[in-house]
C-alpha positions as CSV (number, residue, x, y, z in Angstrom):
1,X,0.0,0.0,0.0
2,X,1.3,3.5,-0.7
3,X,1.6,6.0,2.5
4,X,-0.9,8.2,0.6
5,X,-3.7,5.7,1.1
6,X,-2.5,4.9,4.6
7,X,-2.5,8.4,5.9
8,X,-6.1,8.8,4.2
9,X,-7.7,5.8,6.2
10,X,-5.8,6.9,9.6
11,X,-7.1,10.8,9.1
12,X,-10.5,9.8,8.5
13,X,-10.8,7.2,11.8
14,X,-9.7,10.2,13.7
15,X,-12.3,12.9,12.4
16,X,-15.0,10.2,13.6
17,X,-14.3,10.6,17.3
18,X,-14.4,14.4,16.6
19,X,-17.5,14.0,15.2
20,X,-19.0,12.1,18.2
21,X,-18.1,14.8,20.3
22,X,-19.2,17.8,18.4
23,X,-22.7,15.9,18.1
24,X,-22.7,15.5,21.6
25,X,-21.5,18.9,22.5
26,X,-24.8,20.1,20.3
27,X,-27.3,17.7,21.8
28,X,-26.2,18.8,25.2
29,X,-27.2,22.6,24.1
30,X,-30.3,22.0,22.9
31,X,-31.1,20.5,25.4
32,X,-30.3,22.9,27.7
33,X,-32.1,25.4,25.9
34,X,-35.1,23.6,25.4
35,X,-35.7,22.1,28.7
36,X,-33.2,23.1,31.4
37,X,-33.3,26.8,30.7
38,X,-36.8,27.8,31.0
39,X,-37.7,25.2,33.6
40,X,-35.3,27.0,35.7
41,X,-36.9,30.5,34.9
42,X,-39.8,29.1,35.8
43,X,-38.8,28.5,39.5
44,X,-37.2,31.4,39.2
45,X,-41.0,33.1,38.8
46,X,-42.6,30.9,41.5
47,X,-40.0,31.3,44.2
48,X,-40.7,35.5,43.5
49,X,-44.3,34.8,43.4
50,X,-43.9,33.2,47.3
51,X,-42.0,36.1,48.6
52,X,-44.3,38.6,47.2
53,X,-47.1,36.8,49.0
54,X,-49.3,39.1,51.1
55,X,-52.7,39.3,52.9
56,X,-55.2,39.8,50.8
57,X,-53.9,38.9,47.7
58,X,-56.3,36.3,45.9
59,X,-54.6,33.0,44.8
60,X,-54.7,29.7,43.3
61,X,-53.2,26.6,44.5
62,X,-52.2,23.6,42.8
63,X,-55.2,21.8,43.6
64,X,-57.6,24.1,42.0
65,X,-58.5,25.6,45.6
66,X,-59.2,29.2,45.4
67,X,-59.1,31.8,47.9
68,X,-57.5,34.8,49.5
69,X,-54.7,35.1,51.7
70,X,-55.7,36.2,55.3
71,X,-52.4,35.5,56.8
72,X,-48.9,34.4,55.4
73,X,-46.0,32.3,57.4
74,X,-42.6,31.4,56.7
75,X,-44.2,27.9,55.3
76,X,-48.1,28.2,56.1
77,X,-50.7,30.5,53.9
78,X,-53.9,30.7,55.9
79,X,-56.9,30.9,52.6
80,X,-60.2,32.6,53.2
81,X,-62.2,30.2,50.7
82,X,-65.5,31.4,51.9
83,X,-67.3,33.5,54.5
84,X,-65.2,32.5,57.2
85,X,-64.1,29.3,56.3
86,X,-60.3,29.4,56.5
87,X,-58.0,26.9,55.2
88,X,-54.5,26.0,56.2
89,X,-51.8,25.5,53.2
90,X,-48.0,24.8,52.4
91,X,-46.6,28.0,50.4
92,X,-45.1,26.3,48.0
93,X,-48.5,24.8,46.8
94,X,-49.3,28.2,45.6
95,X,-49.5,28.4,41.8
96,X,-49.9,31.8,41.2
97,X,-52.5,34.6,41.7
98,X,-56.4,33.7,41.1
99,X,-57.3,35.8,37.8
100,X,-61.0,34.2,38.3
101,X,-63.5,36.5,39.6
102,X,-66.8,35.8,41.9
103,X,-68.6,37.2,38.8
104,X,-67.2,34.8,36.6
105,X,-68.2,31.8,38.5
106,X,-72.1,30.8,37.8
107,X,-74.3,30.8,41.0
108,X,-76.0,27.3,42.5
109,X,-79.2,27.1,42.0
110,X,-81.6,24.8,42.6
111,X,-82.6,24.0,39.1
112,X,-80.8,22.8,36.2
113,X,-80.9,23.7,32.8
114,X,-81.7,21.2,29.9
């Protein structure tokens, strides 16, 4: 064989390894920017939703439970879910603040519509 043709196969077994990495390298960055990145900004937003917690403030926890704050602790929030009913919950099962109003929600009522 001529040293040409032996020097050809030797660089191209070494490009491959490159190549792995490079492709690895690139995965590794879209992933991060796909799914690491804004799941972190996402805590981010919740952790600063929690400190800006204060009485009064109408919220939504993760359970669908709706209500406003009537007082807040370093890990309790005390909800106000009706007319003196208060209910006791962690802070970090907050999701965010309650953009439903008492107007929005239909009234019971005794019959039902068909």
């Amino acid at each position: 064989m001529s040293q040409a043709l032996i020097l050809a196969q030797l660089g191209g077994a070494g490009g491959g390894g490159t190549t792995t990495l490079l492709f690895l390298v690139a995965l590794f960055a879209i992933m991060y920017f796909v799914m690491i990145r804004p799941q972190q900004k996402q805590v981010k937003e919740h952790r600063a939703l929690l400190a800006a917690l204060k009485k009064g403030d109408d919220v939504v926890t993760q359970g669908g439970v709706l209500g406003k704050i009537h007082a807040v602790t370093d890990k309790i929030v005390t909800l106000e879910v009706a007319n003196g009913i208060r209910i006791r919950v962690l802070k970090t099962s907050i999701q965010g603040r309650s953009t439903v109003t008492e107007e929005a929600v239909p009234a019971a009522s005794g019959k039902e519509e068909k």
